[in-house]
PDB file with one MODEL, atoms N, CA, C and O in Angstrom:
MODEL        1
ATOM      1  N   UNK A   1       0.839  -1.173   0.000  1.00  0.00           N
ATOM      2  CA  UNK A   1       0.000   0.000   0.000  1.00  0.00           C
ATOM      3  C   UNK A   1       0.894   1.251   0.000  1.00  0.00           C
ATOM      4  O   UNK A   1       1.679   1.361   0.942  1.00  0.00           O
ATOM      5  N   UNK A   2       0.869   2.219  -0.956  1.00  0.00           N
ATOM      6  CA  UNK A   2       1.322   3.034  -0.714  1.00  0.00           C
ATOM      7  C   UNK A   2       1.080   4.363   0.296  1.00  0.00           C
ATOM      8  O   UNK A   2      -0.103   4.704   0.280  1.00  0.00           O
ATOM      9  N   UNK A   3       1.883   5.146   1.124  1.00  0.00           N
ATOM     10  CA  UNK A   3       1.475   6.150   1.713  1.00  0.00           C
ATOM     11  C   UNK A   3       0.646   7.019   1.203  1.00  0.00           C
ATOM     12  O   UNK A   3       0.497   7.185  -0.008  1.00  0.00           O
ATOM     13  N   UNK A   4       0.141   7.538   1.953  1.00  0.00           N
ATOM     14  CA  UNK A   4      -1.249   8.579   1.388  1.00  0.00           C
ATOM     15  C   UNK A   4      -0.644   9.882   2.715  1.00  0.00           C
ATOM     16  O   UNK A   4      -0.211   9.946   3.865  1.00  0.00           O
ATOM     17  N   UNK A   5      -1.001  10.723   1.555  1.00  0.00           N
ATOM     18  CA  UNK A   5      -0.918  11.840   2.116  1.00  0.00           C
ATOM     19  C   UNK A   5      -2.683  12.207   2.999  1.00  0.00           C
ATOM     20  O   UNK A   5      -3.788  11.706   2.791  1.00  0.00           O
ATOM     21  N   UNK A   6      -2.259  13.201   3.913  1.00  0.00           N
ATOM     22  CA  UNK A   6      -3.297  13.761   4.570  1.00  0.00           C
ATOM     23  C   UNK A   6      -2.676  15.003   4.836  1.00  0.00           C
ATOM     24  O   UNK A   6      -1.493  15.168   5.135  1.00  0.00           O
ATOM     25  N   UNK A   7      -4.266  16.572   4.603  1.00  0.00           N
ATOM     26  CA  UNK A   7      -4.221  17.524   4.786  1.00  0.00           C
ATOM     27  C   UNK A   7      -5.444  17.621   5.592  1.00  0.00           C
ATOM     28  O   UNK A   7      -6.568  17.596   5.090  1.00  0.00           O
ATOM     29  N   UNK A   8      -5.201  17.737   6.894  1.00  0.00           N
ATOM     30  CA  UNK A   8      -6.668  18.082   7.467  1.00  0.00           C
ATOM     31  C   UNK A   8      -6.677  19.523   8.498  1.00  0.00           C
ATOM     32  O   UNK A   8      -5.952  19.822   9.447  1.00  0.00           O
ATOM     33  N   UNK A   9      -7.395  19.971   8.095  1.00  0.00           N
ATOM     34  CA  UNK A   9      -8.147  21.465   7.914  1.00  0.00           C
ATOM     35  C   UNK A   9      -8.596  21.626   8.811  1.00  0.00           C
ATOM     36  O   UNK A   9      -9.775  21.275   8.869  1.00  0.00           O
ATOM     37  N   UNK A  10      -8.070  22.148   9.870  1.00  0.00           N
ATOM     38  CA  UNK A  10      -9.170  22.974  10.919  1.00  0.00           C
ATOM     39  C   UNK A  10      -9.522  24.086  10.632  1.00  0.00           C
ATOM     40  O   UNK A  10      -8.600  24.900  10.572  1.00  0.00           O
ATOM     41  N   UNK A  11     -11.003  24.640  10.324  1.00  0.00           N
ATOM     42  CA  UNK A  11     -11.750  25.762  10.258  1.00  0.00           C
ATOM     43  C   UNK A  11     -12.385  26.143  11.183  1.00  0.00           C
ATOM     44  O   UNK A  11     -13.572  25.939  11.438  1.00  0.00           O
ATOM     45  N   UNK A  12     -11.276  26.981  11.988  1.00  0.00           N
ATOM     46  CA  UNK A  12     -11.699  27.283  13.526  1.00  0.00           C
ATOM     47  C   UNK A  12     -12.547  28.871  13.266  1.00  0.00           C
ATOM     48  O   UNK A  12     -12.280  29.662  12.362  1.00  0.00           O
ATOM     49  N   UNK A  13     -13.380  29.009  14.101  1.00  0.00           N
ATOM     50  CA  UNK A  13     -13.901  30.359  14.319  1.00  0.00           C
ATOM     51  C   UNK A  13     -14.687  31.022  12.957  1.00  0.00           C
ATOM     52  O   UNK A  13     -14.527  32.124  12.432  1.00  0.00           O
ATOM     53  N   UNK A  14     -15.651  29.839  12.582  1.00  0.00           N
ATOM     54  CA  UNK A  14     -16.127  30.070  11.220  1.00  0.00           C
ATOM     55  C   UNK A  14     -17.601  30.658  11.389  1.00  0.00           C
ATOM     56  O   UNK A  14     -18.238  31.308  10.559  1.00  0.00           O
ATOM     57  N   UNK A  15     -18.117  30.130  13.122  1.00  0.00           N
ATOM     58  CA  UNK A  15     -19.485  30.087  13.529  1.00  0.00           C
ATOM     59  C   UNK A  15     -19.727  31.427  13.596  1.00  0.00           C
ATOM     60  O   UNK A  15     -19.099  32.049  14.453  1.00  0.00           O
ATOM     61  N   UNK A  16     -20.786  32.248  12.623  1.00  0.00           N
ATOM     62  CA  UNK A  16     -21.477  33.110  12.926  1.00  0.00           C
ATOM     63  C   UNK A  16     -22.895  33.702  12.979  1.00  0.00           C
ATOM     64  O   UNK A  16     -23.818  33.006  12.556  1.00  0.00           O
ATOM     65  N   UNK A  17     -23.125  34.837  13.426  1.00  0.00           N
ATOM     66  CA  UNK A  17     -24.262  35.102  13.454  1.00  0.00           C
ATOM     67  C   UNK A  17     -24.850  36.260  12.327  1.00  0.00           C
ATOM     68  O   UNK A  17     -24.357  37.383  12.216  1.00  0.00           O
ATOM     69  N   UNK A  18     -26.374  35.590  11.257  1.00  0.00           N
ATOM     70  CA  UNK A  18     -26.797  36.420  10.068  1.00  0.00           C
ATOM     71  C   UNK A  18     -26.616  38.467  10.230  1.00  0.00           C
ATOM     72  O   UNK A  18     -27.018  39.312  11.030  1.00  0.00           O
ATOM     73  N   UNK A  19     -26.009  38.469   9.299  1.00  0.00           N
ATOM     74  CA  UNK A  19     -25.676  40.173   9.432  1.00  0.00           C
ATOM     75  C   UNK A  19     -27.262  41.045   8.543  1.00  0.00           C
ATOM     76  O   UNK A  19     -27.642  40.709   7.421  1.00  0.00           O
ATOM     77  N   UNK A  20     -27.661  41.698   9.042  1.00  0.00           N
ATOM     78  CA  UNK A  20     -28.631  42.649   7.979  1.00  0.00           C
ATOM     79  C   UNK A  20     -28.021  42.839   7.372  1.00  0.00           C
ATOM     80  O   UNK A  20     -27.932  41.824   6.681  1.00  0.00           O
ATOM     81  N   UNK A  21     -27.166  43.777   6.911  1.00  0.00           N
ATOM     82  CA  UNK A  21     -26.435  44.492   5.400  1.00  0.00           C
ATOM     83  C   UNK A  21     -26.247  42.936   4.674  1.00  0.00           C
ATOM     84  O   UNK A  21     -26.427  43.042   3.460  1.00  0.00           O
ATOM     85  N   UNK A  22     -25.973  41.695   5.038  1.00  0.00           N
ATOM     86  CA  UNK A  22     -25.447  40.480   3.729  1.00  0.00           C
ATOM     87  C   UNK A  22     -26.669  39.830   3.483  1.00  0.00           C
ATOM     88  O   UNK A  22     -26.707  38.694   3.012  1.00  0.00           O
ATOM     89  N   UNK A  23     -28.317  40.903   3.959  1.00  0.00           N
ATOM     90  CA  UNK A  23     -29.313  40.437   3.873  1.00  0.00           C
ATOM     91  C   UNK A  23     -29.940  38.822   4.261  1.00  0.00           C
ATOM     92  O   UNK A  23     -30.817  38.029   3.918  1.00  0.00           O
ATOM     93  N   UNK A  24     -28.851  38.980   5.187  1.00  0.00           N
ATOM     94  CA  UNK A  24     -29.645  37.711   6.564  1.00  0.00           C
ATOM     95  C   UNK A  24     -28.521  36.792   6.589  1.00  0.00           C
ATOM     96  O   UNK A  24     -28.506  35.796   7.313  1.00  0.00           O
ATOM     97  N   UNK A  25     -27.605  37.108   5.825  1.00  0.00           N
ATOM     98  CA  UNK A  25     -26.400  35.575   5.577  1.00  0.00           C
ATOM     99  C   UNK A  25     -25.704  35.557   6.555  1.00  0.00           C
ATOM    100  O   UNK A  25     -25.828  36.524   7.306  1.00  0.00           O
ATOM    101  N   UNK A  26     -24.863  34.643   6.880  1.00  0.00           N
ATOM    102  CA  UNK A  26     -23.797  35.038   7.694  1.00  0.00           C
ATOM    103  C   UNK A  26     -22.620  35.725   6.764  1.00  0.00           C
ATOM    104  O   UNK A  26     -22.949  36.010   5.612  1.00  0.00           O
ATOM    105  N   UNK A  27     -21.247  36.014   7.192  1.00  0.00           N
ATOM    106  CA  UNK A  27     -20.247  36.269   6.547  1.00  0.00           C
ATOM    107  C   UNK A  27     -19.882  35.270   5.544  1.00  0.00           C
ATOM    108  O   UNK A  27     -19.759  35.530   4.347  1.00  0.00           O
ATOM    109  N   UNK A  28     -19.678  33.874   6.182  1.00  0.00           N
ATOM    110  CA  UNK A  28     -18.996  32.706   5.716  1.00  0.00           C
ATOM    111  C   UNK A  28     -20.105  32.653   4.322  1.00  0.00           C
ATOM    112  O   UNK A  28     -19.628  32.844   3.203  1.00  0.00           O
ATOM    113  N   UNK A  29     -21.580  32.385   4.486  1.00  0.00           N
ATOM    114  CA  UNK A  29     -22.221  32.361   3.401  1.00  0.00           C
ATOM    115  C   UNK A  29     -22.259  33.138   2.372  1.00  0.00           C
ATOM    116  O   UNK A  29     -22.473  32.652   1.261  1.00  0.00           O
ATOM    117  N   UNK A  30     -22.059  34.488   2.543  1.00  0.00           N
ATOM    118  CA  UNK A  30     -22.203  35.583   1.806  1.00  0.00           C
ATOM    119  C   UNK A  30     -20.376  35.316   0.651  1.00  0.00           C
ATOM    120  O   UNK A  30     -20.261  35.345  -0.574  1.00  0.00           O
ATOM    121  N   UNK A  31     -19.541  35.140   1.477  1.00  0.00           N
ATOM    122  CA  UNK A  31     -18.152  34.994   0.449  1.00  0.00           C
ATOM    123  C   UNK A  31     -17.939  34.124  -0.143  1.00  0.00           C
ATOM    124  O   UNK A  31     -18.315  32.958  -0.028  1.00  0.00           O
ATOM    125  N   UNK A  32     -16.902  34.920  -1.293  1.00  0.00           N
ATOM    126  CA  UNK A  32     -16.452  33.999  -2.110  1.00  0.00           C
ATOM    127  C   UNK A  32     -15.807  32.908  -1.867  1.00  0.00           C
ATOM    128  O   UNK A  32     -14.648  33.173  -1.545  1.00  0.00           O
ATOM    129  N   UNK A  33     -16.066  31.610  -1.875  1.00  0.00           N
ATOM    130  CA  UNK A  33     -14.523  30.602  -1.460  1.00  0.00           C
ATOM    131  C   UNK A  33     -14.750  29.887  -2.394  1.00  0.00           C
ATOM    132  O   UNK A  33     -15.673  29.084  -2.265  1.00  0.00           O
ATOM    133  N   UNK A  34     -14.106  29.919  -3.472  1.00  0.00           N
ATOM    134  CA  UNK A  34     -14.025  28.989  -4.629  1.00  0.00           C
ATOM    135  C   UNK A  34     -12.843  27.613  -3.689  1.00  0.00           C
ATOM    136  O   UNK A  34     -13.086  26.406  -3.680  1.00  0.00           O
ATOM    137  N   UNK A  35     -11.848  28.168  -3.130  1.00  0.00           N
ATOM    138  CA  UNK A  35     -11.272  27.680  -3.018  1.00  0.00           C
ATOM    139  C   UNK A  35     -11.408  26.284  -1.906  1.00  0.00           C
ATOM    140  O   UNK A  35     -10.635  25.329  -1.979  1.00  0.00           O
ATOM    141  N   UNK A  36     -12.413  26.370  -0.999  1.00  0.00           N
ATOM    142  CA  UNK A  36     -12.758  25.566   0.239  1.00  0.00           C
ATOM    143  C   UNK A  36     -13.461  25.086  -0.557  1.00  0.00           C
ATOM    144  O   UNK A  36     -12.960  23.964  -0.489  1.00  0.00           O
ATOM    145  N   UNK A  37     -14.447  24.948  -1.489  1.00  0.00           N
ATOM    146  CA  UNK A  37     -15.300  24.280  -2.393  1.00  0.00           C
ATOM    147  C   UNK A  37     -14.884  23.362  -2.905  1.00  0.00           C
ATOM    148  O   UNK A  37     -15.483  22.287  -2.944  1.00  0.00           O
ATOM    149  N   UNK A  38     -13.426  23.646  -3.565  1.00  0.00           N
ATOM    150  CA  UNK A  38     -12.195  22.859  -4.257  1.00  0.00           C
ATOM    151  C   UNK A  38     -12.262  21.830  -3.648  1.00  0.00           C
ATOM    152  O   UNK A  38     -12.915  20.816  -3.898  1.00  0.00           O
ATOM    153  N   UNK A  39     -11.396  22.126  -2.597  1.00  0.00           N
ATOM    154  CA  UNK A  39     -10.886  21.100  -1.857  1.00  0.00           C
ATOM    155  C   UNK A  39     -12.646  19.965  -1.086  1.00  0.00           C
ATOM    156  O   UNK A  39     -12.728  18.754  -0.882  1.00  0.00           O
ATOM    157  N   UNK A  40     -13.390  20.740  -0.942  1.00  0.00           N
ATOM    158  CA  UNK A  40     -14.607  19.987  -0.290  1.00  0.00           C
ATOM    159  C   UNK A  40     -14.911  18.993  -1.322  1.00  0.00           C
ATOM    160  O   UNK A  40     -15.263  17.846  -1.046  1.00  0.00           O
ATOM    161  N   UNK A  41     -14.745  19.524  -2.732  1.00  0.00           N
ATOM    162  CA  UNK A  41     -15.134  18.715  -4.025  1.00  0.00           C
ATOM    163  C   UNK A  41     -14.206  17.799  -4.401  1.00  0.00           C
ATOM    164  O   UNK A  41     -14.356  17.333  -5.531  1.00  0.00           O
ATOM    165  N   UNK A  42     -13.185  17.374  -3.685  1.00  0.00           N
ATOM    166  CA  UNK A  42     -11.866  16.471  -3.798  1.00  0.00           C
ATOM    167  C   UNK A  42     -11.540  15.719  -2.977  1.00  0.00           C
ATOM    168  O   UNK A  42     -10.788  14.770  -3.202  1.00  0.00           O
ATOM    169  N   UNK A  43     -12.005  15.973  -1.939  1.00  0.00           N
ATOM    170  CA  UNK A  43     -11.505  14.943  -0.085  1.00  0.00           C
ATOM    171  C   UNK A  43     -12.799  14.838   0.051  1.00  0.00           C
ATOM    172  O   UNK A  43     -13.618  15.130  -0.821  1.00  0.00           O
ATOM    173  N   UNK A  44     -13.133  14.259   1.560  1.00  0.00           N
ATOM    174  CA  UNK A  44     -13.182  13.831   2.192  1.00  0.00           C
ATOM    175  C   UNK A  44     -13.837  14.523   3.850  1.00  0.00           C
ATOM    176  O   UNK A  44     -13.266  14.474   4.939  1.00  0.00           O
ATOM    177  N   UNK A  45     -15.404  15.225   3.470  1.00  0.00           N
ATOM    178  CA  UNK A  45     -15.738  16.267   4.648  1.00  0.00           C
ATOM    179  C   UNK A  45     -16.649  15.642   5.554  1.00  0.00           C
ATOM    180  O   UNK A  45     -17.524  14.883   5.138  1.00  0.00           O
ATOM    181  N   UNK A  46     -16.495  15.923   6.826  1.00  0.00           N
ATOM    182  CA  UNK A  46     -17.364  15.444   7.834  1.00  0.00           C
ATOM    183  C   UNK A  46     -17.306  16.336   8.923  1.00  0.00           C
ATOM    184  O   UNK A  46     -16.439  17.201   9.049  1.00  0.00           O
ATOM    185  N   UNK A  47     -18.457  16.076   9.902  1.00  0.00           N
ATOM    186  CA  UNK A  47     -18.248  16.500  11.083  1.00  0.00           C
ATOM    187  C   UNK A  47     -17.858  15.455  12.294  1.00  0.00           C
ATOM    188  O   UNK A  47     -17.874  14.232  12.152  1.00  0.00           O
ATOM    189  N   UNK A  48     -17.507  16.141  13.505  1.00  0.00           N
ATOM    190  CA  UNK A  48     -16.572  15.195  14.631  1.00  0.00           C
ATOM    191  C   UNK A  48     -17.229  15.978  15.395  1.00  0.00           C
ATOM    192  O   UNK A  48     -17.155  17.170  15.097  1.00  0.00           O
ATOM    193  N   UNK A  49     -18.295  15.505  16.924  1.00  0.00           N
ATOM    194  CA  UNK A  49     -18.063  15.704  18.209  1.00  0.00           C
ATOM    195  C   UNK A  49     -16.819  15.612  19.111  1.00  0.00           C
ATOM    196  O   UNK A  49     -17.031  14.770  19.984  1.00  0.00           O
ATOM    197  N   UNK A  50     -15.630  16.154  19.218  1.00  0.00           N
ATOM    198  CA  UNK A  50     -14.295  15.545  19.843  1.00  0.00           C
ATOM    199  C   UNK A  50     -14.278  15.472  20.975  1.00  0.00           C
ATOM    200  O   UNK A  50     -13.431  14.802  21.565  1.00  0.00           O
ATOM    201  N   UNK A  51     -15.418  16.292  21.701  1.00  0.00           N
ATOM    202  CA  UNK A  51     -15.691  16.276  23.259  1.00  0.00           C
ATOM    203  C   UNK A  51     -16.964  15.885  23.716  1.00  0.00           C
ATOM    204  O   UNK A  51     -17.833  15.667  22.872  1.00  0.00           O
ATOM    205  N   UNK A  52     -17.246  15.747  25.045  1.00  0.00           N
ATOM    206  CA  UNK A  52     -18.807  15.127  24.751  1.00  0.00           C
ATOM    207  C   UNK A  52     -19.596  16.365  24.777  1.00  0.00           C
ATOM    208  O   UNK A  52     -19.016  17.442  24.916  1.00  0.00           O
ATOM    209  N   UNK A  53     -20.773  16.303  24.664  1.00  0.00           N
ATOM    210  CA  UNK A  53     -22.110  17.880  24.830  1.00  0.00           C
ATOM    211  C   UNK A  53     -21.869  18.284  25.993  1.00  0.00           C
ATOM    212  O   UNK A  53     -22.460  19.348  26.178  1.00  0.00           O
ATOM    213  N   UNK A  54     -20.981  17.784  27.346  1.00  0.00           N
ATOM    214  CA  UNK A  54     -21.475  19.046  28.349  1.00  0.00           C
ATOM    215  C   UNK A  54     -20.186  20.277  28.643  1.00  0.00           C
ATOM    216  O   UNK A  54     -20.131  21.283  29.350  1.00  0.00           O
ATOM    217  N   UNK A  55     -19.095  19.498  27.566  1.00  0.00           N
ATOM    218  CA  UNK A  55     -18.532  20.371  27.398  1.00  0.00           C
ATOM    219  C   UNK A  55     -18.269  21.313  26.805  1.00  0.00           C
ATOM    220  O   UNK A  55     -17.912  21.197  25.633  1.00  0.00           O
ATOM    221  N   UNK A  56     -18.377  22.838  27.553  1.00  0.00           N
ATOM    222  CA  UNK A  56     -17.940  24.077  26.355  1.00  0.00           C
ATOM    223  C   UNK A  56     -16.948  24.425  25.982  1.00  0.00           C
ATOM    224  O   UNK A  56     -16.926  25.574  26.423  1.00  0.00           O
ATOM    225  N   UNK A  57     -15.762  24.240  25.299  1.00  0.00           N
ATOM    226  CA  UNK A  57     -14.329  23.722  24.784  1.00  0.00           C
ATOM    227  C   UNK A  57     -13.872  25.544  24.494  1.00  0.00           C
ATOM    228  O   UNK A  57     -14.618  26.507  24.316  1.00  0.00           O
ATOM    229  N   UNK A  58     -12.655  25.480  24.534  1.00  0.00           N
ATOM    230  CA  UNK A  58     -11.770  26.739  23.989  1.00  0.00           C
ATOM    231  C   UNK A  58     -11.499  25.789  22.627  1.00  0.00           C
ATOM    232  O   UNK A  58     -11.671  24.572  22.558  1.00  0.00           O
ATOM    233  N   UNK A  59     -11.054  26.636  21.625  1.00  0.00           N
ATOM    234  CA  UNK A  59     -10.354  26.007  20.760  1.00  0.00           C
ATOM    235  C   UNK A  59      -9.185  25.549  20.811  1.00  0.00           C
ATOM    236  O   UNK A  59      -8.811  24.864  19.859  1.00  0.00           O
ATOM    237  N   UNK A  60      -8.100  25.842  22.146  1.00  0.00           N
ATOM    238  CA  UNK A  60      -6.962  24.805  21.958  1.00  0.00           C
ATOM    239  C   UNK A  60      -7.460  23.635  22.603  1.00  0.00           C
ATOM    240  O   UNK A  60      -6.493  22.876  22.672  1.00  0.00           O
ATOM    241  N   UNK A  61      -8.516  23.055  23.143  1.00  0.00           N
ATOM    242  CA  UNK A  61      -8.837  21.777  24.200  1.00  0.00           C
ATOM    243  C   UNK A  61      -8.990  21.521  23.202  1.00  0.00           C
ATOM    244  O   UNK A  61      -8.233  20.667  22.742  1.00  0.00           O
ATOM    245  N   UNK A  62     -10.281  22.240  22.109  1.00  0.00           N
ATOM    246  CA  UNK A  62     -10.654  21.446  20.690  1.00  0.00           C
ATOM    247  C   UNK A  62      -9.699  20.464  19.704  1.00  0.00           C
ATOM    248  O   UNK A  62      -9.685  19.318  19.255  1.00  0.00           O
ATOM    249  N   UNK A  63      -8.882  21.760  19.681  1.00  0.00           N
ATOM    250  CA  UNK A  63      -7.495  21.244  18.268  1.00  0.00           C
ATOM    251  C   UNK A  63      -7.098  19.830  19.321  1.00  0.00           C
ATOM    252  O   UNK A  63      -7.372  18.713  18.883  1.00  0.00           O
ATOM    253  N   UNK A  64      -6.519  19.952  20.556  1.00  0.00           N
ATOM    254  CA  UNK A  64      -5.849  18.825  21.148  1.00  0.00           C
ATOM    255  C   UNK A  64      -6.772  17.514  20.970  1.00  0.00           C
ATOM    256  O   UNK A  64      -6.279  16.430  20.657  1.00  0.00           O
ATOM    257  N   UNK A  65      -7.960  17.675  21.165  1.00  0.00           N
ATOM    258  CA  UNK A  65      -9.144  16.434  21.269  1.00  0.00           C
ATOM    259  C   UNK A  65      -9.034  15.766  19.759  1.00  0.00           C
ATOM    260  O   UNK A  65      -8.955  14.548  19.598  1.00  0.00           O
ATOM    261  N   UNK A  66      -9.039  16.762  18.630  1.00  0.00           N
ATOM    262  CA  UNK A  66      -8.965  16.177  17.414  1.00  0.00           C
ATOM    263  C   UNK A  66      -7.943  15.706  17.215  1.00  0.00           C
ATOM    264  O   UNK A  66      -7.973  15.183  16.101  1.00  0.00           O
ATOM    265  N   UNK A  67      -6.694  15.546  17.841  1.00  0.00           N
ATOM    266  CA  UNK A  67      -5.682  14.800  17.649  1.00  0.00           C
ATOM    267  C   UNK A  67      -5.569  13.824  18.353  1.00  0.00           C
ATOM    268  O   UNK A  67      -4.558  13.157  18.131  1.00  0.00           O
ATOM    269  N   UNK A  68      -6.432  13.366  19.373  1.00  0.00           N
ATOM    270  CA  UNK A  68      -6.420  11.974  20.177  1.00  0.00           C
ATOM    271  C   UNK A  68      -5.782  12.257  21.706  1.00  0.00           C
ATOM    272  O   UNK A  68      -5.696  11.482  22.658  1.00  0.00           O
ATOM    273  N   UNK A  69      -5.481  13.273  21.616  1.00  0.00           N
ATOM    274  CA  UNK A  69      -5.394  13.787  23.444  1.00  0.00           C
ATOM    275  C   UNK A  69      -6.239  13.993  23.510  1.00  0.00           C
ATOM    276  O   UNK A  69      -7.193  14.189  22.758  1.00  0.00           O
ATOM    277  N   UNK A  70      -5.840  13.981  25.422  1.00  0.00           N
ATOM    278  CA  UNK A  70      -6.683  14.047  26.582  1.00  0.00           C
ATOM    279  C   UNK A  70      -6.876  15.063  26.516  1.00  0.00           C
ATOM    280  O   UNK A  70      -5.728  15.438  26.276  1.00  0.00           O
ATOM    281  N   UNK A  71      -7.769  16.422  26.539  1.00  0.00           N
ATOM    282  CA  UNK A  71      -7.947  17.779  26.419  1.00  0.00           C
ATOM    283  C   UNK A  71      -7.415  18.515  27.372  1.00  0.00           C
ATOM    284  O   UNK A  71      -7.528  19.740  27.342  1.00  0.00           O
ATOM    285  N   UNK A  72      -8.402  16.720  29.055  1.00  0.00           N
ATOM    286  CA  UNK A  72      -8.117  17.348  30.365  1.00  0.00           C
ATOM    287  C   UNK A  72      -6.639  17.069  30.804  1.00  0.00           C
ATOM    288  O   UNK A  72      -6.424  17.617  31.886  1.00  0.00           O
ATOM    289  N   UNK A  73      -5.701  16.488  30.385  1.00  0.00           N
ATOM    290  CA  UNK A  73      -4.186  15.906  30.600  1.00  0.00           C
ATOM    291  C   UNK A  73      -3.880  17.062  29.893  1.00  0.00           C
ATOM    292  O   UNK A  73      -3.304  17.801  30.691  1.00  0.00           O
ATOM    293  N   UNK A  74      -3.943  17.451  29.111  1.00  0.00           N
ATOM    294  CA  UNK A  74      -3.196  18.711  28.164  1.00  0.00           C
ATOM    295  C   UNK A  74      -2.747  19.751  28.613  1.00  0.00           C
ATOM    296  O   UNK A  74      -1.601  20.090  28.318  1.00  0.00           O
ATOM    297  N   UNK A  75      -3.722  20.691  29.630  1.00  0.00           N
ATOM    298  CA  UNK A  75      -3.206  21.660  30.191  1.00  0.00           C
ATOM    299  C   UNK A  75      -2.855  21.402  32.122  1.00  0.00           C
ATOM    300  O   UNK A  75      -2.184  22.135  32.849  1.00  0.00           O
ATOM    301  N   UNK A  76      -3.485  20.300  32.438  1.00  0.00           N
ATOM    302  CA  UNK A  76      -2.944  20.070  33.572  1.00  0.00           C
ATOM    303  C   UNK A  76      -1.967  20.585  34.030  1.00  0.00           C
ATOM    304  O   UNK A  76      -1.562  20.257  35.145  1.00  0.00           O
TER     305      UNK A  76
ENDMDL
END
């Protein structure tokens, strides 16, 4: 088997809330991204719970959880 490459993408801080002036969109909806389209139209997209629901995560506990650490060992 040959090696396979992997590029995986964290799109942190994408969550927003609809603006009046982009007439109800969010930001993310309203722009251009030919380019995240690309790549969505070539790999491999999903979503991941990495923590369970009662936790409300910073994004470095996040990034650490998606790599198979302990979130809570991490900053201990």
């Amino acid at each position: 088997m040959k090696n396979k490459k992997i590029l995986f993408v964290i799109i942190d801080g994408l969550g927003d809330r609809p603006v009046k002036q982009l007439k109800g969109r969010t930001p993310l909806e309203a722009a251009k991204k030919p380019n995240l389209k690309l790549m969505a139209s070539h790999g491999l997209c999903g979503m991941q719970n990495a923590l369970p629901p009662s936790v409300y995560p910073t994004s470095e506990e996040t990034h650490i959880a998606l790599f198979g650490y302990d979130y809570k060992k991490a900053w201990g």
